[in-house]
BADREN-745406 format. One line per 8 residues: number of its first residue (from 1); their letters; for each residue z, y, x of N, C-alpha, C, O. Coordinates in steps of 0.1 Angstrom, whole numbers, plus 5000, padded with zeros to 4 digits. Layout:
N
NUM> a> Z:Y:X:Z:Y:X:Z:Y:X:Z:Y:X; ...
This chain:
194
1> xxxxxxxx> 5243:8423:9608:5237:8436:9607:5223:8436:9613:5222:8432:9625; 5211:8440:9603:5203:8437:9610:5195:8448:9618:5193:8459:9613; 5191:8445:9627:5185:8459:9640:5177:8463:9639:5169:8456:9632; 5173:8473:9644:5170:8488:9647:5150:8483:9644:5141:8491:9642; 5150:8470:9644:5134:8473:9645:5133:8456:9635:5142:8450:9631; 5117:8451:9632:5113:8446:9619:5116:8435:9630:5116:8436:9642; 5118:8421:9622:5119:8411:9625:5107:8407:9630:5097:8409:9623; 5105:8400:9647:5088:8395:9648:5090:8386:9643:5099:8378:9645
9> xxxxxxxx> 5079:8387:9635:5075:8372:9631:5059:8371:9624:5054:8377:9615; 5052:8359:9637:5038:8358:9633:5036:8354:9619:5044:8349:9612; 5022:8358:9615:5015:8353:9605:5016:8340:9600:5012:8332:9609; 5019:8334:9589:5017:8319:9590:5026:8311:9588:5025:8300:9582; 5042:8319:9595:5045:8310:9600:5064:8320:9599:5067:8332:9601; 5074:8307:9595:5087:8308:9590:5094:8311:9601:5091:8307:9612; 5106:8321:9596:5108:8328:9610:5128:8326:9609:5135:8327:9598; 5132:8324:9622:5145:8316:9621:5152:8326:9631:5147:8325:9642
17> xxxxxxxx> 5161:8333:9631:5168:8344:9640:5183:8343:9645:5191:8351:9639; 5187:8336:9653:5196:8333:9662:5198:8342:9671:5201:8336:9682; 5197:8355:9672:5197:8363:9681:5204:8379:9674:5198:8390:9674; 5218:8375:9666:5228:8385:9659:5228:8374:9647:5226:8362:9648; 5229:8384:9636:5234:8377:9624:5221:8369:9620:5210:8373:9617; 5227:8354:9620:5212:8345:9618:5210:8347:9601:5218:8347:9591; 5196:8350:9602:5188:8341:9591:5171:8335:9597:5163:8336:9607; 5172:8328:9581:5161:8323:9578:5146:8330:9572:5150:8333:9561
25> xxxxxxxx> 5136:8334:9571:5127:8338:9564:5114:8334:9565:5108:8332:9575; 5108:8331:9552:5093:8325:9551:5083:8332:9560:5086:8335:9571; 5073:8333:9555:5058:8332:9564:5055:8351:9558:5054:8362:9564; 5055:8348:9545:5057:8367:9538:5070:8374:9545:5067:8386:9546; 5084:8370:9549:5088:8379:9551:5102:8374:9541:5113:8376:9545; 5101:8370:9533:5114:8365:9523:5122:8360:9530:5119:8352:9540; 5136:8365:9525:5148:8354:9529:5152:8343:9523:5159:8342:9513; 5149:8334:9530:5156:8318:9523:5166:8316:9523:5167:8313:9535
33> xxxxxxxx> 5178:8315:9517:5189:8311:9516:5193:8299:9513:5185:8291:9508; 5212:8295:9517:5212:8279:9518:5226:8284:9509:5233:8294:9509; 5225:8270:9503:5241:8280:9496:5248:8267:9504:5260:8270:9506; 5245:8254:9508:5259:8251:9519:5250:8256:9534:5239:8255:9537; 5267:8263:9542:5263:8268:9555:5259:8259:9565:5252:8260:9574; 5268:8245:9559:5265:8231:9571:5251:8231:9572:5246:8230:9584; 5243:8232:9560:5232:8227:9559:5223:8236:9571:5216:8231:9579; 5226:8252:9569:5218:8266:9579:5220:8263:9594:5213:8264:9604
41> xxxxxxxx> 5239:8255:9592:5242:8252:9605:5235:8246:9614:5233:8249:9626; 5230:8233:9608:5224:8220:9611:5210:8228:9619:5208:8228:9631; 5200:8235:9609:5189:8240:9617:5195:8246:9628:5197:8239:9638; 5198:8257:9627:5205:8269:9639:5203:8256:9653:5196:8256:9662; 5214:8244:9648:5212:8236:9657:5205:8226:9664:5209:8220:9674; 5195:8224:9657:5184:8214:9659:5175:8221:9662:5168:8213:9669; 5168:8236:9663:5163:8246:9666:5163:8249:9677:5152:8250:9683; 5175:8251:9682:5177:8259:9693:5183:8247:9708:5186:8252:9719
49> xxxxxxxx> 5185:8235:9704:5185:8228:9716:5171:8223:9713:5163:8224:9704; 5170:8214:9727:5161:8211:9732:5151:8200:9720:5159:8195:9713; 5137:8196:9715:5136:8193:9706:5133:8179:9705:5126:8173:9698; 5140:8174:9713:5145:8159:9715:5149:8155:9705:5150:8163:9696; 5153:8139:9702:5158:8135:9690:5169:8134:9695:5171:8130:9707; 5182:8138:9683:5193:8136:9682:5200:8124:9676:5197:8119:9665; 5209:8121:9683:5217:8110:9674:5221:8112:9660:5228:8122:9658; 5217:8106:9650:5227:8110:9636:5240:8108:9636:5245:8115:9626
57> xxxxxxxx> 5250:8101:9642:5263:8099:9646:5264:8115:9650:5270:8124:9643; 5260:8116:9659:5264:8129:9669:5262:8141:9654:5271:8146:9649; 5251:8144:9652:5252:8157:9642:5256:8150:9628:5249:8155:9618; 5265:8142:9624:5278:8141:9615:5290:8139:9626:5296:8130:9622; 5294:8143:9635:5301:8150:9644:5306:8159:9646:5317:8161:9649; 5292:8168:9643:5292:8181:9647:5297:8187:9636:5305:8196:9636; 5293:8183:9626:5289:8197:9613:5300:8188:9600:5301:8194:9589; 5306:8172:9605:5312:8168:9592:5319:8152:9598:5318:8140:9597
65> xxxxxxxx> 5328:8166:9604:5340:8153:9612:5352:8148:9603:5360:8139:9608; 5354:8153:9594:5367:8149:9581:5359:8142:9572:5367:8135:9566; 5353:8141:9570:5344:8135:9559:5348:8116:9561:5355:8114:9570; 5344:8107:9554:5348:8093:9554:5332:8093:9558:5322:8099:9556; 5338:8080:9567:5322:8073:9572:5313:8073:9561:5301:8076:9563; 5321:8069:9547:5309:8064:9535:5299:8073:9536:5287:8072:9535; 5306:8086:9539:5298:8099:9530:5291:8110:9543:5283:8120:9542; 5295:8105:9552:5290:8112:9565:5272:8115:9563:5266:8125:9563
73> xxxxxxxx> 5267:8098:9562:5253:8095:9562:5243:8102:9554:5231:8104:9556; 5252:8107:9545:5246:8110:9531:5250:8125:9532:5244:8133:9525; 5257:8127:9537:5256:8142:9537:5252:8148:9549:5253:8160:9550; 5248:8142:9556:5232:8142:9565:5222:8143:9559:5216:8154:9559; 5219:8131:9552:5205:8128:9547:5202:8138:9538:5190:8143:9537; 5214:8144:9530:5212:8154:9523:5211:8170:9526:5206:8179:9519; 5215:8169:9538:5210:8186:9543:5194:8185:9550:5187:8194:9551; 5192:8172:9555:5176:8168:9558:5167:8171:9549:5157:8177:9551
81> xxxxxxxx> 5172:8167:9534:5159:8169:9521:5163:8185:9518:5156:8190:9509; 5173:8192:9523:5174:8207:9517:5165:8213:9525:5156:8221:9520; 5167:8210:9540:5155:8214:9548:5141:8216:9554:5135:8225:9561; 5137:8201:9547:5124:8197:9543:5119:8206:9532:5107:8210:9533; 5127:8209:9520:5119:8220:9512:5118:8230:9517:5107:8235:9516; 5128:8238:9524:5128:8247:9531:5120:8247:9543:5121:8259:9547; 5112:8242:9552:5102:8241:9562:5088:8232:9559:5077:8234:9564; 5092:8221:9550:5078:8213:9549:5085:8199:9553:5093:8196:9562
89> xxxxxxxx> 5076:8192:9542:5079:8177:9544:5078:8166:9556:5082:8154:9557; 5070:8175:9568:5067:8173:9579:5078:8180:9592:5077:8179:9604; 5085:8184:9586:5094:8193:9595:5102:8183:9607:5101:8183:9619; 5108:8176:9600:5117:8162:9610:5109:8151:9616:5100:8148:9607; 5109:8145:9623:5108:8129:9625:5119:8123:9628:5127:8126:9637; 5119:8114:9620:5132:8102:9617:5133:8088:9619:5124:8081:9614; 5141:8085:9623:5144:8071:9623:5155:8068:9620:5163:8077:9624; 5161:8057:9615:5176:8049:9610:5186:8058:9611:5194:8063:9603
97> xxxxxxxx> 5187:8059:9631:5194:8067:9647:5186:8083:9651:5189:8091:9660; 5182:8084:9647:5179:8097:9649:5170:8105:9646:5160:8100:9642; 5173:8122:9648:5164:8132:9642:5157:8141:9650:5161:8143:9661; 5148:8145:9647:5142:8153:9659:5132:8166:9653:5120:8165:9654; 5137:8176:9649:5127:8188:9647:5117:8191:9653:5117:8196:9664; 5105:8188:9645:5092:8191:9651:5087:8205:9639:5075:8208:9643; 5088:8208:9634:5082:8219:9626:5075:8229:9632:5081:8240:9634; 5066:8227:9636:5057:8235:9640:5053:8247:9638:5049:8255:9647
105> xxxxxxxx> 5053:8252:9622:5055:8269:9620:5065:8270:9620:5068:8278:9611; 5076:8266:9626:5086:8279:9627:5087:8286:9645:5087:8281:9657; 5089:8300:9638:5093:8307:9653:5108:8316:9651:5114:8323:9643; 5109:8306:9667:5126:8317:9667:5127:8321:9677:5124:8318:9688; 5135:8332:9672:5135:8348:9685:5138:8341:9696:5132:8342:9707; 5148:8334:9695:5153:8327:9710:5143:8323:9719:5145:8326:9730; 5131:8315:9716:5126:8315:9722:5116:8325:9731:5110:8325:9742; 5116:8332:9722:5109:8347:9730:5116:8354:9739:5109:8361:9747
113> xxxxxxxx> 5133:8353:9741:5139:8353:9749:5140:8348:9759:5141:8353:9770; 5138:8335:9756:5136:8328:9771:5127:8325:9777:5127:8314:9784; 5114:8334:9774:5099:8332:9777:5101:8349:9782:5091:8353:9788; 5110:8359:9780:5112:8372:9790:5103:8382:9779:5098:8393:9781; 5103:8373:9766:5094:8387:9764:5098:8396:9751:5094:8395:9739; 5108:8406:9758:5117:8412:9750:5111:8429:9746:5114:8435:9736; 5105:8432:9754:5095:8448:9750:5088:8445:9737:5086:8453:9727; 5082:8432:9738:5071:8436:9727:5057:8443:9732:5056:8448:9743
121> xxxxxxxx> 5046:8444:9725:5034:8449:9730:5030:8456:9718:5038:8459:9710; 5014:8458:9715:5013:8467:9707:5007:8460:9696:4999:8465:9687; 5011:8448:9695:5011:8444:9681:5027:8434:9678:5030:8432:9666; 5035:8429:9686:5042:8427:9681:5056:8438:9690:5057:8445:9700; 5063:8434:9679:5077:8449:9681:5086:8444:9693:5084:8433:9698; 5093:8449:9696:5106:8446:9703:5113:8442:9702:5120:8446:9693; 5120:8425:9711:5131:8415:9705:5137:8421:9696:5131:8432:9695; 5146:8420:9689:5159:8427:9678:5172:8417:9687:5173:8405:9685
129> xxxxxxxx> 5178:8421:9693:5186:8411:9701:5199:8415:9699:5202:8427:9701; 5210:8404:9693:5221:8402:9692:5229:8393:9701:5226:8391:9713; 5240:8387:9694:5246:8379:9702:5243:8362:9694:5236:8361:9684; 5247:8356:9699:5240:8341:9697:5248:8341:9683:5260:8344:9684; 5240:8336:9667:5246:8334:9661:5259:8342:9657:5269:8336:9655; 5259:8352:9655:5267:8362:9652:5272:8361:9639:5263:8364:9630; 5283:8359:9634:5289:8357:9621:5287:8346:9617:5288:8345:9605; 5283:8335:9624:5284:8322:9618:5295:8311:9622:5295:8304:9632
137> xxxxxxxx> 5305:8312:9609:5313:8303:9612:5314:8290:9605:5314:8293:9593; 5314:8281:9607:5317:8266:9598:5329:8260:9598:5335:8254:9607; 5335:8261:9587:5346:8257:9587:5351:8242:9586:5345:8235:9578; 5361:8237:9592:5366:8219:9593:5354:8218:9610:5359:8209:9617; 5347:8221:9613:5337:8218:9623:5341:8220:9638:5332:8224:9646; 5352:8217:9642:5354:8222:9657:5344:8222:9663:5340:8234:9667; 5334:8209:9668:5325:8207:9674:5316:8216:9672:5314:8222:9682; 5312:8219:9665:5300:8226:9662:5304:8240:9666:5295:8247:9671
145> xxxxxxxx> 5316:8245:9663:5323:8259:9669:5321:8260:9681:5316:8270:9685; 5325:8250:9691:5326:8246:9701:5312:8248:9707:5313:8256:9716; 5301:8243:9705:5287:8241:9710:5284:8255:9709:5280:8261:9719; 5285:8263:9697:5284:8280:9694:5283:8284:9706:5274:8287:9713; 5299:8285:9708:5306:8292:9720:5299:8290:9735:5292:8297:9742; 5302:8278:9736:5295:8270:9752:5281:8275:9754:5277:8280:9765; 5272:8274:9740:5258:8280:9740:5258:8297:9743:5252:8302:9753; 5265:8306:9734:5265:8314:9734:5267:8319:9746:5260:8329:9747
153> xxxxxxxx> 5277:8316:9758:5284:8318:9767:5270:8315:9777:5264:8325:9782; 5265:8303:9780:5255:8301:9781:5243:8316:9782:5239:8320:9793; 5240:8321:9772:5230:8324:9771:5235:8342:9772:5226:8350:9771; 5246:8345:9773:5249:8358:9777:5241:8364:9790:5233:8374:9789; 5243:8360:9796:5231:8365:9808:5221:8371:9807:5218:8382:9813; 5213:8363:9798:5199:8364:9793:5195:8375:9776:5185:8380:9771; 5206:8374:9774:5208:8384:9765:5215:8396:9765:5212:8404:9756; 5226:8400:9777:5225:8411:9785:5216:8419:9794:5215:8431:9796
161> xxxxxxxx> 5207:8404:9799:5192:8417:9808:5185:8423:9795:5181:8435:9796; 5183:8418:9787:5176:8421:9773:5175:8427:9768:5164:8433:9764; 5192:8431:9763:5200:8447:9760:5194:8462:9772:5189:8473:9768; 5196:8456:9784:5195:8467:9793:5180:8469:9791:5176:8479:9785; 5170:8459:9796:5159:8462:9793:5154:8472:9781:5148:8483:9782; 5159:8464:9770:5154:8474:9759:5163:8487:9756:5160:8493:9746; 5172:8492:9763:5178:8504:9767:5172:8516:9777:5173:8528:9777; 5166:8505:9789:5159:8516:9796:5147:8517:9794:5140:8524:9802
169> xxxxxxxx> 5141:8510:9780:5126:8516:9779:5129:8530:9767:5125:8541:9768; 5137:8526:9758:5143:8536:9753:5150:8552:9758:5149:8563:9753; 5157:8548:9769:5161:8561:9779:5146:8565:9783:5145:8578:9783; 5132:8554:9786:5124:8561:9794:5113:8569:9782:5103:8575:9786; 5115:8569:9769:5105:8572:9762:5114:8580:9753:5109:8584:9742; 5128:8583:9759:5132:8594:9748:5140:8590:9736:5145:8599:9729; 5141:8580:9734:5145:8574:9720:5161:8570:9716:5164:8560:9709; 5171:8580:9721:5180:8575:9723:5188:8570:9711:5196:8562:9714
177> xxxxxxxx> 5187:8574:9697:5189:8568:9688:5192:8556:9690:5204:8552:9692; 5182:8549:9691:5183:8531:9693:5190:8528:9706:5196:8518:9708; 5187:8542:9716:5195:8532:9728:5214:8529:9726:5222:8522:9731; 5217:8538:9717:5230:8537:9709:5232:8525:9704:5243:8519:9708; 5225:8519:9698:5225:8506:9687:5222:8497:9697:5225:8485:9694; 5216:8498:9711:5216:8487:9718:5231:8488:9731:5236:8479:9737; 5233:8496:9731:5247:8499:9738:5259:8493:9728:5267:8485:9732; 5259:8497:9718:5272:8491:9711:5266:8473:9708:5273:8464:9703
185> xxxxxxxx> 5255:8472:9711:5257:8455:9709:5260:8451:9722:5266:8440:9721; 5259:8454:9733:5260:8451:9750:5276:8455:9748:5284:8447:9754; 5281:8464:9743:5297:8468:9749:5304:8458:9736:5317:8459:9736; 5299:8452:9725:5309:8443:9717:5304:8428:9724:5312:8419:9727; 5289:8427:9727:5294:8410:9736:5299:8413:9749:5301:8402:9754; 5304:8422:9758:5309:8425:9770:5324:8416:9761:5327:8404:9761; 5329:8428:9752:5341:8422:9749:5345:8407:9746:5355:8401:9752; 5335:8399:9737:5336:8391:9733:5338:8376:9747:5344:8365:9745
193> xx> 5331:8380:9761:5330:8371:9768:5337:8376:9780:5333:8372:9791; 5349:8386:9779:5356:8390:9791:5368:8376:9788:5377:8374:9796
């Protein structure tokens, strides 16, 4: 469900939202769609950890643990070339062992979160803050469910001051409309992590 205010996202530059129901969207504003989820999963994940290179063992682990060795590689290799059209041919650096997202135009909300800057100013709007990855589930993928959760759990803290923040600028300017819509997302992740 998406919130109360326009997605930030700079000029220029593809915009990736991990902060409620994830999506993807270009530089205009369009939504990019994946029609396999492994493939959206894989970003979400390579994104939002640290932007180190990862083992390719480890994320055919994550996202495609039933699969036969033969086909593990290759259905890697194959959500890499979905992604590369989707960000630019430059988006990964690779080797044999591992991957490492460097894509430079993309911005994701998360990070604006953990840079504290959730008000917004008078040219960019107000985080839109959910809960981590909201509605994304992968199915056959424990691991990858698993990292969700641990992350998600993780980052409640920081996504609770967030909530309140953008609640009491709303209490302070009158706007209670929205402070509704930020209260029911604060009292469904209360639930989800009691």
């Amino acid at each position: 469900m998406p919130g109360p205010y326009p997605s930030p996202m700079p000029p220029h530059r593809t915009f990736l939202r991990v902060l409620g129901v994830p999506e993807l969207r270009s530089a205009a504003g369009e939504p990019i769609k994946f029609r396999t989820k492994k493939h959206f999963a894989l970003l979400c994940f390579l994104a939002t950890e640290p932007r180190t290179p990862h083992r390719r063992d480890r994320l055919t682990e994550l996202l495609w643990p039933e699969a036969p060795h033969s086909e593990v590689r290759h259905s890697l290799a194959t959500a890499l070339s979905v992604l590369r059209a989707k960000l630019g041919p430059r988006a990964f650096e690779t080797t044999r062992d591992t991957v490492r997202l460097v894509a430079a135009g993309l911005e994701v909300d998360l990070d604006r979160l953990q840079r504290g800057e959730v008000l917004g100013d008078d040219v960019t709007p107000p985080l839109d803050v959910g809960g981590f990855l909201d509605d994304l589930e992968v199915s056959r993928a424990p691991e990858y469910m698993f990292w969700r959760d641990r992350t998600r759990s993780h980052l409640f803290p920081a996504i609770r001051t967030a909530l309140v923040q953008l609640m009491d600028r709303c209490r302070r300017s009158g706007d209670f409309t929205r402070i509704e819509g930020h209260s029911d997302r604060l009292l469904a992740l209360d639930e989800l992590n009691e």
